[in-house]
ZAMARGU-4260 file (C-alpha; in steps of 0.2 Angstrom, whole numbers, plus 5000, padded with zeros to 4 digits):
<rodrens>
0) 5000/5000/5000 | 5005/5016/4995 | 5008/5031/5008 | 4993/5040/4999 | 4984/5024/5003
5) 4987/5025/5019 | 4981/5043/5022 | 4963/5037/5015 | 4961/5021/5026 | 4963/5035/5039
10) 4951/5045/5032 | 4939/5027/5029 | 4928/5025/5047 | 4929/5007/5040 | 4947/5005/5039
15) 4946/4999/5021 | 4949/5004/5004 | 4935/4995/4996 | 4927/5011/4991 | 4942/5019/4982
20) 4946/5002/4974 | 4930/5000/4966 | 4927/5017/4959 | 4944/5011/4951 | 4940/5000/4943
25) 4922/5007/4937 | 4938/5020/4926 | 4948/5007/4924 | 4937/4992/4919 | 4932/4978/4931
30) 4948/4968/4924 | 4960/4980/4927 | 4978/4977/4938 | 4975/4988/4954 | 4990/4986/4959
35) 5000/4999/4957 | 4988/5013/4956 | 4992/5030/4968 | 4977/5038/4976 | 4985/5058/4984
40) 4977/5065/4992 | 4973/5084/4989 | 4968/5098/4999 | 4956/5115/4998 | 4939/5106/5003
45) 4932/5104/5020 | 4917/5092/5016 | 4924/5080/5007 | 4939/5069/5004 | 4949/5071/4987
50) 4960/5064/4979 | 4972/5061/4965 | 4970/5044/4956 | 4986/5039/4943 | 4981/5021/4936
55) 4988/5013/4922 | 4992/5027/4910 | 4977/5037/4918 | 4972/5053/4929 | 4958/5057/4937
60) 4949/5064/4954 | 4938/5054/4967 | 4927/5062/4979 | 4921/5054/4994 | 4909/5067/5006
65) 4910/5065/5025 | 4896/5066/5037 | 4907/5079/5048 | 4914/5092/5039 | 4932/5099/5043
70) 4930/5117/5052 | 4928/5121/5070 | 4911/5120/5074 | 4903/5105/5075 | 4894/5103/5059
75) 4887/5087/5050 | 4878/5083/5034 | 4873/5068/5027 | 4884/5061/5013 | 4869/5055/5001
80) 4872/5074/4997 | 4886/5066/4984 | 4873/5060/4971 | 4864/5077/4969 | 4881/5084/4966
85) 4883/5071/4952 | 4865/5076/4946 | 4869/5093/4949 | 4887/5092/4938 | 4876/5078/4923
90) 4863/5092/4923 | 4874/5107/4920 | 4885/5097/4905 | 4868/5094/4895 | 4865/5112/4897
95) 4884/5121/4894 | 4894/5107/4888 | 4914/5109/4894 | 4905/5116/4910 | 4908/5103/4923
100) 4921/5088/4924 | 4915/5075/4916 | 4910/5060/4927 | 4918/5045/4925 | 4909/5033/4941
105) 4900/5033/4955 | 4899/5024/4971 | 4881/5033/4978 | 4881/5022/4995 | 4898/5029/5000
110) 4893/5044/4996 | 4908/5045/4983 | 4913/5048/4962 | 4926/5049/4950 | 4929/5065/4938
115) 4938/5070/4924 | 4957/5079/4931 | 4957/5095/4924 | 4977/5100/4923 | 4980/5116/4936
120) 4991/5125/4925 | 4976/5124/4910 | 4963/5126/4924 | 4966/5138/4937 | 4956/5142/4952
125) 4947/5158/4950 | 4950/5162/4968 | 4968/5160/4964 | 4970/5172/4951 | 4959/5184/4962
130) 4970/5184/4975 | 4986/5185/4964 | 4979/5202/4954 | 4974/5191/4941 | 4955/5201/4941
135) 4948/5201/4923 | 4929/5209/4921 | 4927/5197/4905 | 4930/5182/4920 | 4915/5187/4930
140) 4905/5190/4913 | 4908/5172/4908 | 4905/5168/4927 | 4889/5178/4926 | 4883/5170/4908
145) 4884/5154/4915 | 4876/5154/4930 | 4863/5160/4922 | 4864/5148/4907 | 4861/5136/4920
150) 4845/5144/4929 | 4837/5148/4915 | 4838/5131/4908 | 4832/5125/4925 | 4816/5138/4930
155) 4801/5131/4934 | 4805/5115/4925 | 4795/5101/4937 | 4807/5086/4933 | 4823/5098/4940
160) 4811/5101/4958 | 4808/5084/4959 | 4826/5077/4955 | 4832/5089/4970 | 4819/5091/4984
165) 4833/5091/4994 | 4825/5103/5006 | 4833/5095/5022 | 4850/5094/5015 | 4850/5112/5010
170) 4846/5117/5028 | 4860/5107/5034 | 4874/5113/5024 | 4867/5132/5019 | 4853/5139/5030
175) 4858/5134/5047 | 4876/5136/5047 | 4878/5152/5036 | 4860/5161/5042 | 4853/5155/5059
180) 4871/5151/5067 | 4874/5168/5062 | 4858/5175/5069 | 4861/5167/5087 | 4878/5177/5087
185) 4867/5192/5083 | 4852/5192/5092 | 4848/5211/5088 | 4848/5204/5069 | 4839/5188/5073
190) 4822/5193/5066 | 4829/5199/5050 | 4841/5185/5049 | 4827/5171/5052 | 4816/5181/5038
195) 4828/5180/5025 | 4830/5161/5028 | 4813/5160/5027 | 4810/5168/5011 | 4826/5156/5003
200) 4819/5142/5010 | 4801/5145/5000 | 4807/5151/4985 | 4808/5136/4973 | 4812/5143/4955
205) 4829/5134/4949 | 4843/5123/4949 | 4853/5129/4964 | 4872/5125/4965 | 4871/5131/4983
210) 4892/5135/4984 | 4893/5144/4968 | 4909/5153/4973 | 4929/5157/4967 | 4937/5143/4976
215) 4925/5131/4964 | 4925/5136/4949 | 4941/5136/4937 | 4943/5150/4921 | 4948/5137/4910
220) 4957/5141/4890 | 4939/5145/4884 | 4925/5145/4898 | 4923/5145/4915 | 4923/5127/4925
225) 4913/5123/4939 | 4916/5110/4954 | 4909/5105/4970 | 4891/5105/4969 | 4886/5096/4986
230) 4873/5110/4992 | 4862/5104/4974 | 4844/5111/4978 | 4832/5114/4967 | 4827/5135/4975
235) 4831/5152/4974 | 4844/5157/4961 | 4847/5171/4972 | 4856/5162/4985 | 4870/5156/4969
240) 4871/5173/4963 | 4871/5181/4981 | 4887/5168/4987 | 4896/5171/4972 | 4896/5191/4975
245) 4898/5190/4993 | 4915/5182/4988 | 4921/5196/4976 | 4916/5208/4990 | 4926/5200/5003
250) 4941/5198/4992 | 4942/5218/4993 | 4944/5215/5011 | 4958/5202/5009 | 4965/5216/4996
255) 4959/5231/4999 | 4971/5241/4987 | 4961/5228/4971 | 4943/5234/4980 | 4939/5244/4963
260) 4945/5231/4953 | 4934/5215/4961 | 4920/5229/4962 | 4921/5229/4944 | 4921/5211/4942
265) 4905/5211/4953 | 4898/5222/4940 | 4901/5213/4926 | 4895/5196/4932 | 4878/5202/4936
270) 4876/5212/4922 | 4878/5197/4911 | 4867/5187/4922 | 4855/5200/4922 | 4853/5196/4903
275) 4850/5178/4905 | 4834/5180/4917 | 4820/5177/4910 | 4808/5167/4922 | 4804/5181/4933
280) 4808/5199/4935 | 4822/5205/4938 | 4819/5216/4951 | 4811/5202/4963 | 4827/5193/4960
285) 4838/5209/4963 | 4830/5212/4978 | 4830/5193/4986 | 4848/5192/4981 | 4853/5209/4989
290) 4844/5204/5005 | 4855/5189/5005 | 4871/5196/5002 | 4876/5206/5018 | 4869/5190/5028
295) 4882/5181/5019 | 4895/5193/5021 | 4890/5192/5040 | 4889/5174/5038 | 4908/5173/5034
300) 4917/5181/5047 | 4902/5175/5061 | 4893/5158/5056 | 4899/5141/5055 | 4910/5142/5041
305) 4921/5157/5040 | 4932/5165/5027 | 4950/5159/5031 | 4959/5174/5025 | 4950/5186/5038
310) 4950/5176/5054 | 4961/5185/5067 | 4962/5200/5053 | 4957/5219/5060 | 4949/5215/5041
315) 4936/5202/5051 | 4926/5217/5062 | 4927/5229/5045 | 4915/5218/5036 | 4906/5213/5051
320) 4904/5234/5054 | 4899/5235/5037 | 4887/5219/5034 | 4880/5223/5051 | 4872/5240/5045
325) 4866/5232/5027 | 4855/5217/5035 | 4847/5229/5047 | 4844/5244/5033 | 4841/5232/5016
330) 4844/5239/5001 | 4834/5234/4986 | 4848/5237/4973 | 4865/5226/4969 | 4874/5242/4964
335) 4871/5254/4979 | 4881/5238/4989 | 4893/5238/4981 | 4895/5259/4980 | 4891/5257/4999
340) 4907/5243/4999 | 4919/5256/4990 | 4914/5269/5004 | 4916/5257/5018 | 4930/5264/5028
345) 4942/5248/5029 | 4949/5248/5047
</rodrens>
């Protein structure tokens, strides 16, 4: 056994490798030599186990989700999670071919799959190049076009609502972590905060990704990639769009001399997925998403999961200043947040 293989029998409750060795061969073929293949493991995730696979001539990732995640606070999800993702990922390839990993097996009762591996140096993360300087308004346009590609496709569609009634599991991973573990560190907040849950958890229009954000989706040689799709729900589209611009936001507080620049990424990505919505208005949308996006920005410096870069930063209590104020005086427009954000004295 290799050392990578002994990294995931630590990671196997079981002990075994039974798991990893039959989505191996689902790749590889059932009369494949397993002997010498190497499983890495790789890092970035906190709800899953990944890893690299090298078999015979061949590269490729598995996926394995865990019922307790990898941050602080004690958070579980269940791991039947893993086949909505591949439903979510199958779902979005019909709709914008190239826009996913292509699946290559799945094990559903171990909550794990094998993908396509999609070279870093071809592939980087978006999160990444953000943070390198790397901020391209043509990147969030593509970004914006595809979410809403993918929406659109999805709206109202009755098969898609039944395929991902995953209600529960959205609460588990999105609603109660990010917007009522936040609300009980904010009391003053927690009407607000339980009515903004409220109105996610009723809206039930699209294809939700559910973590539709830098660190998951790679600017490939011709269009955006996207990855981990574990929160799959079929619901608001404005939680997706929200998370994602939550994230360029923060990214002015981990670089706040590039602020300008990821404000004008922001831009562009709703402005292109403002073209592709076409199921509802767009103001109802506008104004659900930018009720969401200063309880997500609270969310990530006070709720279950918190952005990594600003924990112990003087950074952390500047966005909490500022996110603070937005949920407790909503606006109704996209923009004005953002002018707001520019405005926001950074501590």
């Amino acid at each position: 056994m290799t050392a990578a293989e002994r990294h995931s029998t630590a990671a196997d409750p079981r002990g075994d490798l039974a798991w990893l060795h039959g989505l191996v061969r689902q790749v590889m073929g059932v009369s494949a030599d397993l002997g010498s293949f190497v499983a890495t493991p790789l890092s970035g995730g906190v709800s899953s186990d990944i890893f690299r696979v090298d078999a015979g001539g061949l590269t490729f990732c598995v996926k394995r989700a865990l019922p307790k995640l990898k941050v602080a606070a004690d958070w579980h999800a269940p791991v039947e999670r893993n086949r909505y993702e591949v439903g979510w990922m199958r779902t979005a390839a019909d709709i914008v071919p190239g826009s996913v990993p292509r699946i290559l097996g799945e094990d559903p009762a171990e909550g794990a799959f094998a993908m396509a591996w999609l070279p870093p140096d071809r592939f980087p993360v978006w999160k990444a190049l953000l943070r390198d300087g790397a901020i391209k308004e043509g990147d969030g346009a593509a970004v914006g076009t595809l979410l809403g590609r993918i929406h659109a496709a999805t709206a109202d569609r009755p098969a898609f609502a039944a395929a991902f009634a995953t209600d529960a599991l959205f609460e588990a991973i999105r609603i109660e972590p990010y917007l009522l573990a936040t609300a009980s560190r904010h009391p003053d907040l927690a009407h607000e905060l339980a009515g903004i849950a409220a109105t996610t958890r009723s809206t039930r229009r699209t294809l939700v990704h559910g973590d539709f954000s830098p660190k998951n989706l790679l600017i490939g040689p011709t269009d955006p990639v996207v990855l981990d799709a574990e929160c799959a729900w079929f619901g608001d589209p404005a939680f997706d769009l929200a998370f994602v611009l939550n994230h360029l936001l923060l990214k002015g507080a981990w670089r706040p001399a590039w602020r300008k620049r990821y404000v004008d990424v922001y831009a562009a990505l709703v402005a292109a997925y403002r073209d592709r919505v076409d199921w509802e208005p767009w103001p109802a949308l506008e104004r659900r998403t930018a009720a969401l996006l200063p309880a997500l920005l609270l969310a990530r410096v006070d709720g279950k999961s918190p952005a990594e870069y600003l924990v112990g930063t003087p950074m952390e209590d500047s966005v909490r200043r500022f996110a603070r104020r937005r949920v407790a005086a909503r606006s109704p427009a996209l923009r004005q947040i953002a002018d707001e954000w520019m405005d926001h004295e950074p501590d």
